[in-house]
N, C-alpha and C positions, 0 to 999 in steps of 0.2 A: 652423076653419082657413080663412083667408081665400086666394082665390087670385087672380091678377093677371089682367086679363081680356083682357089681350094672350094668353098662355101659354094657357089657359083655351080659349080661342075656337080657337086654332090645333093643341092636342088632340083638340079637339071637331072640327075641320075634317077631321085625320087618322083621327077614329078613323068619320067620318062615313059612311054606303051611299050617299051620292050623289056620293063620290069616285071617279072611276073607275080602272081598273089601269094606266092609264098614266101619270096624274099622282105614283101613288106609285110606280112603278119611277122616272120621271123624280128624285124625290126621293131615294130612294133609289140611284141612282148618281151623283146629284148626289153625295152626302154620303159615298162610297167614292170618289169622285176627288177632294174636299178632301183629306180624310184623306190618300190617297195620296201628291196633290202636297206635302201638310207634311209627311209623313214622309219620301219624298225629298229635300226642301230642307234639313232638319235629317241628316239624314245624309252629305252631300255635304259635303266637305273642299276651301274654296277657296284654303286658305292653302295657300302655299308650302314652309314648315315641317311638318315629320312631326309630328303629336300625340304620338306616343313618342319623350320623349326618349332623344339617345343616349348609352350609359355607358361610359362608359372602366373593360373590367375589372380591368385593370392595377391602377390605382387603387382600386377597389373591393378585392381580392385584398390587396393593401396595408395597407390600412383593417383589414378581417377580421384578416390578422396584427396588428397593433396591438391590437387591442382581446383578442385572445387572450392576446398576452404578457403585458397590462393587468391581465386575467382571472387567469391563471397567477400574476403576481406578488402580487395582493390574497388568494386564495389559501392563498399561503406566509407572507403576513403574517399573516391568519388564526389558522394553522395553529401559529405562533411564539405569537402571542398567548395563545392558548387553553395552548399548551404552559407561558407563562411564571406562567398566573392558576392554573393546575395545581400547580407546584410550588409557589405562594404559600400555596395550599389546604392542603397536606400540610404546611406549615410552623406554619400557623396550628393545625391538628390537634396536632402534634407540642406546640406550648408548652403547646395546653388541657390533654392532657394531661400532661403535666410541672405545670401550677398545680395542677389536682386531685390527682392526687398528693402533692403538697408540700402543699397543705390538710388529706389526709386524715390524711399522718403529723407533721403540727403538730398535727392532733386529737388524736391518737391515744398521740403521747410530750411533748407541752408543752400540756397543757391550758392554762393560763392564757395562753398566746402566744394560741393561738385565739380565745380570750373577747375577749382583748385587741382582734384581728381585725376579728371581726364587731361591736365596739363601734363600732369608729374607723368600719366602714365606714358603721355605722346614725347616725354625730353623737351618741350620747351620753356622758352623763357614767360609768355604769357599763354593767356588763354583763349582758342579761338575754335570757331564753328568746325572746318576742318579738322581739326586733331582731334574732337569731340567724337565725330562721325567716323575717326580713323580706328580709335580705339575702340567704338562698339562694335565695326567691323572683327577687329581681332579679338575682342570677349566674347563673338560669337562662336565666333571658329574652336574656342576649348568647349 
């Protein structure tokens, strides 16, 4: 570590036995009345203007209502929304089951409707176990 031999010299002067106690009190309230005079200077306010601005409550109180009504109203929109994806929800329930249904007793009293079904749904020409099983695969997955 290299060190600059201004800075060097002038610790070595400070930390010196042939300094006597006066030169470092001298130094030493040297360096507490810097200090002092900047910290007063930076804390003295010479402007004419208040550093706090001033606020009109009125205004402010104003404001607050506004953004509540704001609040309140996004809210009820919310609240409508969710209510309208809800019934949409139950609706879409309602027809699943109604097609299952209506699959299981086309199973169950027109067989050949069914084969029929699950051919069209798999693109072939006839009907077979396979493409049965392929397309309930993919009726699941919606």
């Amino acid at each position: 570590m290299v060190k600059s031999t201004k800075s060097g010299i002038f610790v070595k002067h400070l930390k010196s036995k042939n300094m006597d106690t006066n030169t470092r009190l001298k130094i030493t309230l040297g360096t507490i009345l810097i200090v002092g005079i900047i910290s007063v200077g930076l804390s003295m306010n010479n402007r004419n203007t208040p550093i706090v601005e001033t606020v009109n409550t009125n205004e402010l109180l104003v404001e607050n209502q506004k953004l509540k009504s704001e609040n309140d109203s996004l809210i009820a929109e919310l609240g409508q929304t969710n209510q309208l994806f809800d019934k949409k929800e139950e609706n879409y329930i309602k027809v699943i089951a109604r097609y299952e249904y209506g699959i299981d007793w086309i199973k169950s009293y027109h067989r050949n409707v069914y084969e029929e079904f699950h051919r069209i749904l798999a693109f072939k020409e006839t009907y077979s176990r396979e493409a049965e099983v392929q397309t309930k695969k993919e009726l699941k997955d919606y």
